[in-house]
C-alpha positions in Angstrom: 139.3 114.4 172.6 137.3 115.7 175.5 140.3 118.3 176.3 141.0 119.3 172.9 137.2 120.2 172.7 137.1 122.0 175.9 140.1 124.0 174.7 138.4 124.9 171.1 135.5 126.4 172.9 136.9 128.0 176.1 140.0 129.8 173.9 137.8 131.4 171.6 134.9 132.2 174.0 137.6 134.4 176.2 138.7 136.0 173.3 135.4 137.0 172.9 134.4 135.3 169.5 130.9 135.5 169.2 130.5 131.8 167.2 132.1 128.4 168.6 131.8 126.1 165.8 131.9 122.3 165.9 129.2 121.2 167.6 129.1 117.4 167.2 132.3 117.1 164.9 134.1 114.2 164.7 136.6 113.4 162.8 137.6 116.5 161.6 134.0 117.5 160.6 133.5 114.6 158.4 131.1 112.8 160.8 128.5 114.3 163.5 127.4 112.5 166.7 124.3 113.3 168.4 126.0 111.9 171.8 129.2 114.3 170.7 126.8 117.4 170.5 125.1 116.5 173.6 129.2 116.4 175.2 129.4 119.3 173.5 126.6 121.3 174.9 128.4 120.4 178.8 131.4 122.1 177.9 129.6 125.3 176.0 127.6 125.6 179.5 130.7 125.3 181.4 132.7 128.0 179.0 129.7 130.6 179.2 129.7 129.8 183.1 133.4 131.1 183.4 133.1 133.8 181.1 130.0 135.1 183.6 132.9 135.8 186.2 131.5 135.9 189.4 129.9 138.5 191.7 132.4 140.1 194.2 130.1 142.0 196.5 129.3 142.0 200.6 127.1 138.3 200.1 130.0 136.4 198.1 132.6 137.8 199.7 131.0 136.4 203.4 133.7 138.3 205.8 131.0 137.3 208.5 131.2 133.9 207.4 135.1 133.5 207.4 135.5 135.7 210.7 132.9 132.8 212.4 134.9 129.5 211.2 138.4 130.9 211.1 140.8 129.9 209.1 141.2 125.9 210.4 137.5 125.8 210.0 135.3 124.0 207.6 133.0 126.0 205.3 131.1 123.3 203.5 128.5 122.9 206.6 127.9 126.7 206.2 124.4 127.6 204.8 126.2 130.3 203.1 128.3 127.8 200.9 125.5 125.6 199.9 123.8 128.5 199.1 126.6 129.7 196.6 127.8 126.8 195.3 124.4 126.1 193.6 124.6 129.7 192.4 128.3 130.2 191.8 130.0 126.5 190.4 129.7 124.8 187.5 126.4 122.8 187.8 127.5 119.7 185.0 124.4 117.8 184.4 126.4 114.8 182.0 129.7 115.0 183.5 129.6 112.7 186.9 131.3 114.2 190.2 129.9 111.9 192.8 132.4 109.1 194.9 132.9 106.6 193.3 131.2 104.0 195.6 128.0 106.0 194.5 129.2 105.9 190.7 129.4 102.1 190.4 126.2 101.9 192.5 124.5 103.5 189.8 125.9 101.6 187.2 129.2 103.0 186.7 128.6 104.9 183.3 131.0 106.8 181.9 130.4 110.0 180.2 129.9 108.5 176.5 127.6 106.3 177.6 125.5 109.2 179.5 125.5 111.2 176.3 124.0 108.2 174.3 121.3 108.0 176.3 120.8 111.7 176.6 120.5 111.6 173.0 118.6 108.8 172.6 115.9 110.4 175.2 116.0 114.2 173.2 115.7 112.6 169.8 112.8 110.2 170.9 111.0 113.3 173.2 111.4 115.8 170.2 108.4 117.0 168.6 108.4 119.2 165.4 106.2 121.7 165.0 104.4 121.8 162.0 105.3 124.4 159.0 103.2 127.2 159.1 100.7 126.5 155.8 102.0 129.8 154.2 105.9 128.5 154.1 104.8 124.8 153.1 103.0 126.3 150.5 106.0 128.4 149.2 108.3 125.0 149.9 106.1 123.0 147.5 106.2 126.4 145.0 109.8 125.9 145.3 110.3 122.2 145.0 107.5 121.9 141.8 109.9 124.5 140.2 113.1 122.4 140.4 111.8 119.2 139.6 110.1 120.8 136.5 113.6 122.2 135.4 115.4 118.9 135.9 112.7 117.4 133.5 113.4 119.8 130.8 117.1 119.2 130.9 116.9 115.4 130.9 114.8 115.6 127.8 116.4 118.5 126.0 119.9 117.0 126.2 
């Protein structure tokens, strides 16, 4: 599931579609997750990340850099790297990179179970705003208008 969403939002975001539909679906659309939309939100990040491209200018490119280490060398020590890796790579907040030694330390959750409890935490943190008076007055206008038309045809049939 995981790659056929990844592959319904990363095909039509590089052919430049404007809308990625979705969000949540399961089962062909006839269910919606809150932990699938919050799995879905990783890989939307991740497909507008790519389509940014990246800079190509005198700081990524870092000839200085590779001209100091060579090419045996190792660039992950390099200031340079750590500072473009945080800049430049895809930063996935639900989707777990670390060794596994420090996976299972932290209770080895796999990426359904993150997403619950990302869900979880968003629905229970969300607060609505309240309806500006003017629109919850035109609501109730609204409502008090339908229910007064179902009346009349219950009784008039």
């Amino acid at each position: 599931m995981g790659h056929e969403k990844s592959m319904t939002t990363i095909l039509p975001a590089l052919a430049g579609a404007s809308t990625i539909y979705g969000m949540g679906m399961l089962e062909m659309g006839i269910s919606i997750g809150y932990d699938q939309m919050v799995y879905d939100t990783e890989i939307i990040r991740m497909a507008k990340r790519a389509l940014r491209g990246m800079d190509v200018n005198e700081d990524t490119l870092a000839e200085e850099v590779i001209k100091k280490i060579g090419p045996a060398g190792t660039y992950l020590a390099e200031k340079h790297t750590r500072d473009f890796m945080r800049s430049e790579g895809s930063q996935a907040t639900l989707f777990d990179r670390t060794m596994y030694e420090t996976w299972t330390k932290h209770g080895s959750k796999d990426v359904r179970e993150k997403a619950k409890e990302e869900a979880r935490r968003r629905l229970s943190e969300h607060v609505v705003p309240p309806l500006e008076p003017q629109v919850s007055s035109e609501l109730k206008s609204i409502i008090a208008e339908i229910e007064e038309e179902i009346k009349e045809k219950r009784f008039n049939k």
